[in-house]
C-alpha positions in Angstrom: 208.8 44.9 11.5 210.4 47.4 13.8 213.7 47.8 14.9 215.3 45.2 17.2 217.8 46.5 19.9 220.9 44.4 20.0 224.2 44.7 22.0 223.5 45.4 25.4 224.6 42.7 27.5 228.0 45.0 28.3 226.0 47.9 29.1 223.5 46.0 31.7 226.3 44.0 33.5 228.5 47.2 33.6 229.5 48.5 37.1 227.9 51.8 36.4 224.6 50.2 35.8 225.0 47.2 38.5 225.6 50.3 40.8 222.5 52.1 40.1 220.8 49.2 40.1 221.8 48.7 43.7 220.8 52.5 44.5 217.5 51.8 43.0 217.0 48.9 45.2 218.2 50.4 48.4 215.4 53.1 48.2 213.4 53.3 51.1 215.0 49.7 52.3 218.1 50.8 54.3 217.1 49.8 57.9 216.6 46.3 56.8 219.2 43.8 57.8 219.2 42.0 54.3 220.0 45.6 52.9 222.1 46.7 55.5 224.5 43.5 55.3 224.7 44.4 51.2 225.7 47.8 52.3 228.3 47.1 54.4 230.0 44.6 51.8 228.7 46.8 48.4 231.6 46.6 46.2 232.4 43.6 47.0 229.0 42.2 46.6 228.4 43.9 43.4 231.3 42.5 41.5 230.3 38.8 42.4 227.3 39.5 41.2 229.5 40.9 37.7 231.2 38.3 38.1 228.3 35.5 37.6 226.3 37.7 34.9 229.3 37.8 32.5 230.1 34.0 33.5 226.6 33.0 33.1 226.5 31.2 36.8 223.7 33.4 38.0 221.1 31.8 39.5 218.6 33.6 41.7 217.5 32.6 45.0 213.6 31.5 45.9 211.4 33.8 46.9 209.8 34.6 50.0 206.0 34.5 50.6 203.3 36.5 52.7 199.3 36.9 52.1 197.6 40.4 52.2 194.1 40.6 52.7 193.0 44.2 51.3 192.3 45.5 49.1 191.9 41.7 48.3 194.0 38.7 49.1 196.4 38.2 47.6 199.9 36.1 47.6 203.1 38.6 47.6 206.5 37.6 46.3 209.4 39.0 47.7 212.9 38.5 45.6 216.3 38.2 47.6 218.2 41.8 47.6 220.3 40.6 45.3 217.9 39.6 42.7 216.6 43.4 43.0 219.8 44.6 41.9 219.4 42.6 38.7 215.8 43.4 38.1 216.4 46.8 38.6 219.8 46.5 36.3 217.4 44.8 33.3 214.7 47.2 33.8 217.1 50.3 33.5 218.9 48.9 30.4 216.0 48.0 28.5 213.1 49.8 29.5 213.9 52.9 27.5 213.1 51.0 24.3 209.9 49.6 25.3 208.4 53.2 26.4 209.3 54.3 22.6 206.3 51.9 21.9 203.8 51.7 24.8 200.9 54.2 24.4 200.5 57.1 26.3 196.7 55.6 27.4 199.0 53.1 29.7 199.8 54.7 33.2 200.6 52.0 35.8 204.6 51.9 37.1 205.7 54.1 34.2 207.8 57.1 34.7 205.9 61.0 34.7 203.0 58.5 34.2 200.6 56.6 37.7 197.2 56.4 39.5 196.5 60.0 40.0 197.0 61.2 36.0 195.0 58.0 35.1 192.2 59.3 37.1 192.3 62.7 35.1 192.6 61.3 32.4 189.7 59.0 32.9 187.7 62.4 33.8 188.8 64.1 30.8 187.7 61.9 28.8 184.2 61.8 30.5 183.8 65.4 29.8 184.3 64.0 26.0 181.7 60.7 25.4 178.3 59.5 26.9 179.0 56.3 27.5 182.0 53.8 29.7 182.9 50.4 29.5 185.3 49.3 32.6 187.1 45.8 32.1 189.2 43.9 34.4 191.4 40.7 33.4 190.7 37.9 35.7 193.8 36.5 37.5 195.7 38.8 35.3 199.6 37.9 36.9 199.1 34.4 37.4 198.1 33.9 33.8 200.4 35.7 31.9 202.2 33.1 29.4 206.0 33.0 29.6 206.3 31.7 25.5 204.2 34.6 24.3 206.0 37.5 26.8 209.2 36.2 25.4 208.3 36.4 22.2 207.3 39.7 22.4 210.1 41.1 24.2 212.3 38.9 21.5 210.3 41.3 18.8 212.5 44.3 20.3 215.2 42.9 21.9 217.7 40.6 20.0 220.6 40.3 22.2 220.2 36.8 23.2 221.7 37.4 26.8 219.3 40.0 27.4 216.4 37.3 26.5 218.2 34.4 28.2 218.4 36.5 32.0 214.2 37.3 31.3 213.9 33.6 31.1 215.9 32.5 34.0 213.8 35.5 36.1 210.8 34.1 34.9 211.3 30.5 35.5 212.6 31.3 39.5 208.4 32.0 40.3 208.3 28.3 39.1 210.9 26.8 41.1 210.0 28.8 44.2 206.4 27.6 44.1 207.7 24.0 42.7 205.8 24.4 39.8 207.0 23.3 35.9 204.0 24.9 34.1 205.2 28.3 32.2 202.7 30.6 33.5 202.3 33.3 36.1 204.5 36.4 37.2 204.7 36.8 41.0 203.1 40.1 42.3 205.0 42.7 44.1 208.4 42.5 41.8 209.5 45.2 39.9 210.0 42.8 36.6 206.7 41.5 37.1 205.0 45.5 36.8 207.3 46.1 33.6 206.5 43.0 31.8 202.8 43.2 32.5 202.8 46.1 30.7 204.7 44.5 27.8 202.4 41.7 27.7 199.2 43.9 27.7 200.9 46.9 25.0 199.9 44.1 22.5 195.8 44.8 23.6 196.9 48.5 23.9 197.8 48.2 20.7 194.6 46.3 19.0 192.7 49.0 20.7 193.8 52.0 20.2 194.3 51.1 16.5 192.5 48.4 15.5 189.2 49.0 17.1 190.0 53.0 16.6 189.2 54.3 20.5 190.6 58.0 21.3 189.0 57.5 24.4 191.1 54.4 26.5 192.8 54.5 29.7 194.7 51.3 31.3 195.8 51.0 34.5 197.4 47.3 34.9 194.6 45.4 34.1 192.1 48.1 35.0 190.7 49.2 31.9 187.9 52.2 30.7 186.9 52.4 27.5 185.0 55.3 26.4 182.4 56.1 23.5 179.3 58.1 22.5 177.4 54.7 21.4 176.5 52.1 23.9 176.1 49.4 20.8 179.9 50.3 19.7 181.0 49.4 23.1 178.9 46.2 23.1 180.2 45.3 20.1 183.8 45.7 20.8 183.4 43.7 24.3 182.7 40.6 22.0 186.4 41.2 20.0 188.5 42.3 22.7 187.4 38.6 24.1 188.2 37.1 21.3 191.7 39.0 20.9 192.9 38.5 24.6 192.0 34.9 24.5 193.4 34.1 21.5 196.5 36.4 21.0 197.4 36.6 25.2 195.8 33.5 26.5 193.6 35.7 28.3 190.0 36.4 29.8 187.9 38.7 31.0 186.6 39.0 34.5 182.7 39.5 33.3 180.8 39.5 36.7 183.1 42.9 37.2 182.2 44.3 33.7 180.5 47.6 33.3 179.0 49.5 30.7 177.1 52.9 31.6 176.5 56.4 31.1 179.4 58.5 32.4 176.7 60.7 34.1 176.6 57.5 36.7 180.1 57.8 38.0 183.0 55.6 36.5 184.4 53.7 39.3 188.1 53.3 38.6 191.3 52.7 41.4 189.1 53.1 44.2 187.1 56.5 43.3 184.0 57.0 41.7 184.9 59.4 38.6 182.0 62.1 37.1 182.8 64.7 34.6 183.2 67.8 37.4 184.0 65.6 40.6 185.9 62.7 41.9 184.6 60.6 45.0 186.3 58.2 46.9 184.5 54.7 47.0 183.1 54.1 50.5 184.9 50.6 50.4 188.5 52.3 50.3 187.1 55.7 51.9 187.0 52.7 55.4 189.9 51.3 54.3 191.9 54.0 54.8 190.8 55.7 57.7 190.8 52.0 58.9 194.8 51.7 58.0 195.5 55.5 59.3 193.9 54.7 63.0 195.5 51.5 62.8 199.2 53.2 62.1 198.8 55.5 64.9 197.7 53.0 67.2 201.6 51.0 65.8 203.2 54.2 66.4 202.1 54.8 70.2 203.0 51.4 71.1 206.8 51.3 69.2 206.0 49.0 66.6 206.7 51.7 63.9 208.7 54.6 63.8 208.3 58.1 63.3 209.4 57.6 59.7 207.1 54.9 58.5 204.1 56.5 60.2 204.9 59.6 58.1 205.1 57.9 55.3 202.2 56.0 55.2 200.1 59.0 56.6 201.0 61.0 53.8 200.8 58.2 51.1 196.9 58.0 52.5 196.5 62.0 52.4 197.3 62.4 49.0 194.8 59.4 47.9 192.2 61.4 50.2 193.3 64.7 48.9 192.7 64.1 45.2 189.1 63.4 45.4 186.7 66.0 46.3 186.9 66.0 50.5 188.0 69.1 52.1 185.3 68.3 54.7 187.0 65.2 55.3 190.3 65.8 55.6 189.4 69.1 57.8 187.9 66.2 59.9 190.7 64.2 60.1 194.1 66.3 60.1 192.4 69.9 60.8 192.2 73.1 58.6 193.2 72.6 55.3 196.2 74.6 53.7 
């Protein structure tokens, strides 16, 4: 079994780390009034929130709810500032330990890792086998079992504070939706990114060394597998259900499953992927041209500033600019540099 990581309980509820923490979760957030009061009163906000770590009288607050419709509806949690600053304070003590064992295959939310490497890497491997197999995990986040996450994070982490605060974090989606049944993380938190990936390291795992695949790349629960026989891939399908259901209470979306020739185009986090040229997917290509006229439009009539405009613009440039579209983007912002 390997090593479990005791001891460090002191070292997450230490002001250095309950002070980065609050950096962390200040990023990009200081104009909001929730922030901005936290600001004001920092140290003093930040030792009652020492204070009721070490005392064990922390209790989160409930979150707050909104729907998003694209790229498909979905529910959005939003934790109190506060509750940020612990989330990021347990993420920064014990995420070091977890990368030592996830598998360079997994790229969502990971540091030096995200969606623009995991489309390379999707292509390089293209250039490699014949044939993909794209997976997706239906209703991944509102089925991910809080016994079994616990359990694994108990199978590195010892320190029984450490595994008591991931409970109580995971049990506030259940009293903010007034719910007793242990299942579910709520999307848009950063716990809920890190322990997804914990939860799904275990089919990372099964895999890359079980089944034997050089050729994998995950995203969340986006997920190619590659290989130079079409019947290997068919084969393997039938275990990985067997292993997700049974090992992580799991399923797969099947009406979404694909298996094809790599010379088709992988279609993977909104661009279509062949071995000498990426394409962005005419659903998102809309989408985003859609969401840049529409922040313009915000910007002209003072509903956004000149900051958040920016920011978004560029955030849609850089999806735009890593697929094959000088055409395009001459079209929409002028000459290309």
């Amino acid at each position: 079994m390997p090593k479990r990581i005791g001891y460090l309980w002191e070292k997450l509820i230490s002001w250095q780390n309950l002070y980065l923490a609050y950096q962390k979760a200040c990023k990009h957030k200081k104009r909001k009034e929730e922030t901005a009061e936290w600001i004001y009163y920092c140290e003093k906000n930040i030792f009652e929130l020492q204070s009721e770590l070490q005392n064990g009288t922390y209790k989160p607050h409930p979150y707050r709810y909104f729907n998003i419709k694209e790229p498909k509806e979905r529910l959005i949690s939003i934790a109190d500032f506060r509750d940020r600053v612990v989330h990021h304070a347990l993420v920064n003590v014990i995420e070091p330990y977890f990368e030592n064992i996830f598998i360079p295959d997994s790229y969502a939310t990971r540091k030096g890792k995200g969606l623009h490497l995991a489309v390379s890497a999707v292509q390089n491997y293209s250039r490699k086998y014949s044939w993909f197999m794209k997976l997706d995990i239906e209703k991944f986040f509102p089925n991910i079992d809080h016994n079994i996450l616990l359990d694994l994070i108990n199978r590195k982490i010892k320190d029984p504070f450490i595994i008591n605060l991931c409970s109580i974090i995971l049990k506030n989606q259940n009293k903010s939706m007034n719910n007793n049944i242990e299942i579910g993380l709520p999307v848009g938190n950063l716990t809920s990114q890190f322990f997804a990936n914990i939860y799904l390291n275990k089919l990372d795992q099964y895999i890359k060394h079980n089944l034997g695949y050089k050729g994998y790349v995950r995203y969340m629960d986006d997920i190619i597998l590659f290989s130079n026989k079409k019947e290997n891939l068919q084969r393997d399908l039938v275990l990985i259900r067997c292993f997700l259901s049974n090992a992580l209470h799991l399923k797969i979306k099947d009406k979404v499953t694909q298996l094809n020739k790599v010379s088709q185009g992988i279609p993977f986090l909104g661009y279509r992927i062949f071995p000498n040229l990426i394409r962005i997917s005419q659903v998102n290509l809309k989408r985003c041209l859609k969401n840049i006229q529409k922040n313009e439009e915000a910007y002209i009539i003072g509903k956004i500033n000149l900051d958040t405009l920016y920011n978004s613009t560029r955030s849609r440039y850089g999806f735009i600019s890593y697929a094959n579209t000088n055409s395009l983007k001459k079209s929409i912002w002028g000459e290309v540099q």
